[in-house]
C-alpha positions in Angstrom: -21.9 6.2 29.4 -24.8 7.6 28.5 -23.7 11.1 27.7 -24.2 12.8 24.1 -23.7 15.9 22.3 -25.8 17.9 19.7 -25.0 20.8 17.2 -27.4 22.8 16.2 -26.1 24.4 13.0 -29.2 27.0 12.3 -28.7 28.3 15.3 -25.1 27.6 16.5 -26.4 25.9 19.6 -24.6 23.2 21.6 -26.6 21.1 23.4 -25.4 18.6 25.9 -27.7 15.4 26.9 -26.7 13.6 30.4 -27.2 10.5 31.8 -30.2 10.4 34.1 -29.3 8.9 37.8 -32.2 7.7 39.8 -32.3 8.1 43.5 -31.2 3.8 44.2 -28.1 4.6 41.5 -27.0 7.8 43.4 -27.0 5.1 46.5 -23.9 3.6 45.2 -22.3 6.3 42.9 -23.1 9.8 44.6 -25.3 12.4 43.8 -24.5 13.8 40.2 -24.0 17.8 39.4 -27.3 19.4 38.2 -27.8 19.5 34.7 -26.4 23.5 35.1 -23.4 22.3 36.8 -22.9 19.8 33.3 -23.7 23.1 31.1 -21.5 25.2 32.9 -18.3 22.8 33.5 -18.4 21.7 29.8 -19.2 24.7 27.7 -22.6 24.0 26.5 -25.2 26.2 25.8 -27.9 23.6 27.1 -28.1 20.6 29.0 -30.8 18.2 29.2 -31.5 14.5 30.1 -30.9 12.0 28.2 -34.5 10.9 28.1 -35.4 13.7 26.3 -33.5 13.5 23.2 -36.1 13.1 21.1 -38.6 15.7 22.1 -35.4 18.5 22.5 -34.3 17.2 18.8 -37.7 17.3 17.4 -38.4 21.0 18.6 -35.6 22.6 16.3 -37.3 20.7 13.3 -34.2 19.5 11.6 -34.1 18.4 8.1 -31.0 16.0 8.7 -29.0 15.1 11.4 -25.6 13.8 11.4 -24.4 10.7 13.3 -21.2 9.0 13.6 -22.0 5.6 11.9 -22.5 2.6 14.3 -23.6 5.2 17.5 -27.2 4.1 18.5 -30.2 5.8 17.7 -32.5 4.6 20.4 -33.4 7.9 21.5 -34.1 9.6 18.5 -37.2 7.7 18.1 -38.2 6.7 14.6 -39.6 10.0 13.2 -36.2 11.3 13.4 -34.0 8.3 12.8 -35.1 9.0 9.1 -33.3 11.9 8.5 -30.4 10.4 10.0 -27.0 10.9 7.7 -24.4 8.7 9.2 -21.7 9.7 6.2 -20.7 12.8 6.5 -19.6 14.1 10.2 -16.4 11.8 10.5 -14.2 13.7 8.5 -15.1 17.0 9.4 -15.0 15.6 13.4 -11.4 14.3 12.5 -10.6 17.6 10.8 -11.7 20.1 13.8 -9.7 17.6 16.0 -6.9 18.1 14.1 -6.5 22.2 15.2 -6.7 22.9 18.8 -8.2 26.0 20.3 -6.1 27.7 23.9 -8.0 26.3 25.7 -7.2 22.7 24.3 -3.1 23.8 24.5 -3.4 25.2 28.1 -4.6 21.9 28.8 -2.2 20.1 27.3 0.5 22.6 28.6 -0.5 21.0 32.0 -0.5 17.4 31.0 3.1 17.9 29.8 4.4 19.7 32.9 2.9 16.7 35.3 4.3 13.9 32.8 7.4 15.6 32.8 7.7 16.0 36.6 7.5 12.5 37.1 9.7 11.2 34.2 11.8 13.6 36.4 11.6 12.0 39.5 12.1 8.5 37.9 15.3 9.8 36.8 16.5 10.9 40.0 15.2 7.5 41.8 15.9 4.7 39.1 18.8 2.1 40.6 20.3 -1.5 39.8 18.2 -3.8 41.4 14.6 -2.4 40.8 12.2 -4.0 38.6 10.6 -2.9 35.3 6.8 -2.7 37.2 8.0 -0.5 40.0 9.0 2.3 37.3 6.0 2.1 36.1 4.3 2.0 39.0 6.4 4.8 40.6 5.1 6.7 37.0 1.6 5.9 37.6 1.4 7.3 41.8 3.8 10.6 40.5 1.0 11.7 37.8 -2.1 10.7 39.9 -1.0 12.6 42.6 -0.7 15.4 40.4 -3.8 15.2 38.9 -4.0 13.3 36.0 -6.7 11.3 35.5 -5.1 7.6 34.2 -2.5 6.4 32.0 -2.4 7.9 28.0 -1.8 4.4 27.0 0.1 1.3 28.3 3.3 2.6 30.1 6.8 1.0 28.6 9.3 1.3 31.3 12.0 -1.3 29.0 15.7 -1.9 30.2 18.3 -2.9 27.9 17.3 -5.2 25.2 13.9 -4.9 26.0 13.8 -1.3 24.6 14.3 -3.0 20.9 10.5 -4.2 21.0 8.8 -0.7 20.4 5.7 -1.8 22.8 7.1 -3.4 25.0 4.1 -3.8 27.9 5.3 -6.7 30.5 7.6 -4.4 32.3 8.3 -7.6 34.6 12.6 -7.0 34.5 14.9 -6.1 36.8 17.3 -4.2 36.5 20.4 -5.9 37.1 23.1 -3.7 35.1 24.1 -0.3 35.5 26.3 -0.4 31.7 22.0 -0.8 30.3 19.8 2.1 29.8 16.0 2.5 30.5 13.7 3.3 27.9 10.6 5.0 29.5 7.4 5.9 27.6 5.1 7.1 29.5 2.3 9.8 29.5 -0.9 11.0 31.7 -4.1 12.1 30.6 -5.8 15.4 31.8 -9.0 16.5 31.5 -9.3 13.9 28.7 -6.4 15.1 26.3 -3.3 13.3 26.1 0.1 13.9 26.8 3.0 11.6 24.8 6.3 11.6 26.5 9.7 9.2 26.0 12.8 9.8 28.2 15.9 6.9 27.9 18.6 7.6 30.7 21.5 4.7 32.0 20.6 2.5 34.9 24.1 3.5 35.9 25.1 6.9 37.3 26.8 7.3 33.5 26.1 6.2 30.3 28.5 3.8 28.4 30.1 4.4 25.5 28.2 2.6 22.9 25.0 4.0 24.8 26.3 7.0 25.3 27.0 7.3 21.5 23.6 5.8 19.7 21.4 8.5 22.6 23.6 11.4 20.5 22.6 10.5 17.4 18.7 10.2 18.3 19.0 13.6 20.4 20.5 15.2 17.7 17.9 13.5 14.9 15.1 15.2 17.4 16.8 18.7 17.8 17.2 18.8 14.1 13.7 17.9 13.1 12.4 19.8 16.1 14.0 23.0 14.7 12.5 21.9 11.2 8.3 22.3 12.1 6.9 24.8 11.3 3.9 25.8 9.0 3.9 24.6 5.5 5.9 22.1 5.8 5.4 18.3 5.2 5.2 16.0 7.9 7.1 13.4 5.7 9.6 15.5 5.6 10.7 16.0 9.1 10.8 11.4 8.6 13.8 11.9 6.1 15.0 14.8 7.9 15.6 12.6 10.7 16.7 9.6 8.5 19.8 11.7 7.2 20.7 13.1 10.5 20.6 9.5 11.3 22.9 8.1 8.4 25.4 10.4 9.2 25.8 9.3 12.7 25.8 6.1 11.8 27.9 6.1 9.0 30.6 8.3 11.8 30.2 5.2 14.5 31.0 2.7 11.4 27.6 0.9 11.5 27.0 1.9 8.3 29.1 2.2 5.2 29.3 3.7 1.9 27.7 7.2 0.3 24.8 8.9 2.7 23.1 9.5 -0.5 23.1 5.7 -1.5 22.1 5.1 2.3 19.2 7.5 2.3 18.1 6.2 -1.5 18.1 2.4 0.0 16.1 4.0 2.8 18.8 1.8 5.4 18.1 3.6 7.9 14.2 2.4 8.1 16.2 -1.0 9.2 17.0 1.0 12.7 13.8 3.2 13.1 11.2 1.7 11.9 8.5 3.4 12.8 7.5 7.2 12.2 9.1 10.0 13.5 5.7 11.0 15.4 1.7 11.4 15.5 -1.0 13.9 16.0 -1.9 14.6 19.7 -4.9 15.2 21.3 -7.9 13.4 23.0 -6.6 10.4 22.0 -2.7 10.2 22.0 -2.5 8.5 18.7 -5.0 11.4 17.3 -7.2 10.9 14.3 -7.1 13.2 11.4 -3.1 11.8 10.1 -4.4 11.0 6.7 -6.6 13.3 5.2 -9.3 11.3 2.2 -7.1 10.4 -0.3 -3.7 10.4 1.1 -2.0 7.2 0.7 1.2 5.4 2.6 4.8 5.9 1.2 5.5 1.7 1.0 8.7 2.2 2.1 11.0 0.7 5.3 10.1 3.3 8.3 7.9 5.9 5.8 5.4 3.3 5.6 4.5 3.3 9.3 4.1 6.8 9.2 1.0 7.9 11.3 0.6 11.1 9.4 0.9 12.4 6.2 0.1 16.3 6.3 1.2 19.8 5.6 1.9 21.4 9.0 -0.4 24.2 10.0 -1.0 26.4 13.1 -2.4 24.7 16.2 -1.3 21.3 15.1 0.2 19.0 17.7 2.4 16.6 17.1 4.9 14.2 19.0 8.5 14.5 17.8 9.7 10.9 18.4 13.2 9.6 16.4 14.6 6.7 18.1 17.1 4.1 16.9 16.5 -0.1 17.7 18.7 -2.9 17.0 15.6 -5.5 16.2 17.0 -9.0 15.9 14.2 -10.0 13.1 14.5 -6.6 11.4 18.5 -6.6 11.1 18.2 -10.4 9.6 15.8 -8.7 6.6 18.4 -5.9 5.8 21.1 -8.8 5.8 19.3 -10.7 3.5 19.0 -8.1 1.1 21.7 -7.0 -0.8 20.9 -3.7 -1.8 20.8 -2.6 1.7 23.4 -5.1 3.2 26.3 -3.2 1.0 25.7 -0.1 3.4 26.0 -1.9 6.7 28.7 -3.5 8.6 27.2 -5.9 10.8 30.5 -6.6 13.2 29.8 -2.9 14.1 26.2 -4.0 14.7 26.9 -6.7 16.8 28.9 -4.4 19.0 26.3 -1.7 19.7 23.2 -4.4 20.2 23.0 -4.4 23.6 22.2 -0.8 23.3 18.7 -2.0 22.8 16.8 0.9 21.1 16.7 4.8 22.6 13.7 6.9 22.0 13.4 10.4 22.8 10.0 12.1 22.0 8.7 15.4 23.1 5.0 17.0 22.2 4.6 19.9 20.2 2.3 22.2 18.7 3.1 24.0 15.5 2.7 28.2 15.7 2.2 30.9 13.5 6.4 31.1 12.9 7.3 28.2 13.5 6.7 25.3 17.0 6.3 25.7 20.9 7.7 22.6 22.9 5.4 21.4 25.4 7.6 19.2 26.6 10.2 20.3 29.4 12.2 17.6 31.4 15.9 16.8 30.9 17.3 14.9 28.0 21.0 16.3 27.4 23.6 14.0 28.2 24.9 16.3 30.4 21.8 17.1 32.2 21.0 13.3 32.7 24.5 12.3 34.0 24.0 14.9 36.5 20.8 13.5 37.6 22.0 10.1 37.6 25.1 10.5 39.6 22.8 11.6 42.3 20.5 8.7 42.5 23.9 6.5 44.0 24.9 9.5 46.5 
């Protein structure tokens, strides 16, 4: 609080303007760096107190100056709150968000590696008989004491049914069955820029059949559209992409019926995932810049929660996030509708919902030929079995 940040454009200047601590505040917070300790650690070509806004503002005699709307102005002073424009720097913001520089990736290189470490560790440590909040917590203590700085968002650590609700935040269940899975979504934040990671594994030392079968599909929905990104293409695309890798495991398993083509035109699948296949990354972990002016929702099951609609370019992140949910509420909507009710047989259904929902979701950032995974921990079957089998050794 109390920190801002100036441009200047003319002169391709950033300034930095800190919060000024008195002598009785540095009593109960610490002494602060010196304003070139602030310049230094964060880039800036100047750094001055906050108190002086207005003169350091008023010295490079600026004909406008562009504000995020609803930021106040109290320290511009009136002379210079009239040439304030508070229209035009949100887009471009959003749009230089959008592309991150090395030293953004690097950063969020190292997010990845301590999210994963501990999404590790929880593998290797998760039995029948803990609760929901120690997961979580166990996430929480792994990544602090590796260096991140707080949670990316509201950890889900969901067993069994409880992985059908997509934010599920009570995390208050034990786990009392080793046939469930675990659905953890959980990521750190470094140096402020997220990092957006989902592992599902079996409570068990194995996975059970119909688990074992639904985690397939989504892993192979993921490797598919994973293998997909690169530059040019459409971010859309990789959604339908991973709705027809989808249908087709379905349709093999008998939950759904009929033609794929029928399937993917009824858009069936949206009744299973029904949210996007994944979201710009960055400072925040849902990141801004997903719908450029003018770009409007596809109004259509599982397209219309998309959280970006964009051609892929160089230096994009993005989460790649398929997952598939048997949602009580949703199921009863595609039953009631006969156009999608033909392609689904819901005894099949009815066997596999105890599943829950699996969700597998790895960060990415697009390259020059084509995408580099940031995100390393296990997520084969194979590979998780292992781990598993020695958490009851």
């Amino acid at each position: 609080p109390g920190f801002a940040a100036a441009y200047d454009i003319a002169s391709s200047t950033a300034i930095l303007f800190v919060n000024h601590v008195s002598a009785d505040e540095a009593v109960w917070i610490g002494v602060p760096p010196s304003l070139g300790d602030y310049r230094r650690a964060h880039g800036f070509d100047q750094a001055h107190y906050a108190h002086d806004t207005e003169s350091v503002l008023s010295a490079l005699k600026p004909s406008a100056i562009y504000v995020l709307a609803h930021h106040k102005l109290d320290q511009l002073g009136a002379p210079l709150q009239q040439l304030v424009d508070s229209d035009k720097l949100l887009e471009p913001l959003h749009e230089a968000r959008v592309f991150k520089d090395e030293f953004e990736l690097e950063v969020l290189r190292r997010a990845n590696r301590i999210t994963c470490d501990a999404h590790t560790e929880l593998m290797k440590g998760t039995r029948v008989g803990m609760n929901e909040a120690e997961v979580r917590g166990r996430f929480v203590g792994l990544t602090l004491a590796q260096g991140g700085m707080y949670e990316a968002y509201g950890s889900i650590a969901a067993r069994g049914r409880n992985a059908a609700i997509l934010h599920y935040t009570k995390n208050n269940q034990q786990l009392d069955s080793d046939a469930e899975m675990i659905l953890v979504d959980a990521g750190t934040v470094l140096d402020n820029y997220a990092s957006d990671v989902t592992r599902t594994w079996p409570v068990g030392p194995a996975f059970s059949p119909e688990c074992r079968s639904i985690y397939q599909i989504v892993l192979d929905m993921q490797k598919q559209v994973i293998a997909a990104c690169k530059p040019h293409q459409q971010w859309e695309d990789m959604h339908i992409l991973a709705n027809r890798v989808a249908a087709q495991g379905l349709l093999d398993l008998g939950i759904l019926k009929g033609d794929i083509d029928g399937i993917m035109k009824n858009y069936v699948v949206g009744y299973f995932m029904p949210h996007g296949i994944g979201h710009l990354m960055g400072i925040d972990t849902h990141d801004v810049g997903g719908y450029p002016k003018g770009t409007k929702r596809i109004d259509k099951p599982g397209l219309r929660n998309l959280r970006s609609r964009r051609e892929m370019l160089p230096n994009m992140v993005f989460t790649v996030e398929p997952g598939l949910y048997f949602v009580d509420e949703i199921l009863a909507d595609a039953k009631a509708s006969p156009e999608v009710a033909q392609y689904i047989d819901f005894d099949k259904v009815a066997a596999y919902r105890q599943v829950g929902g699996v969700r597998i979701e790895d960060n990415i950032v697009i390259t020059e030929s084509g995408n580099e995974n940031l995100t390393n921990c296990p997520k084969e079957v194979a590979e998780l079995e292992a781990i598993r089998a020695t958490a009851y050794q």
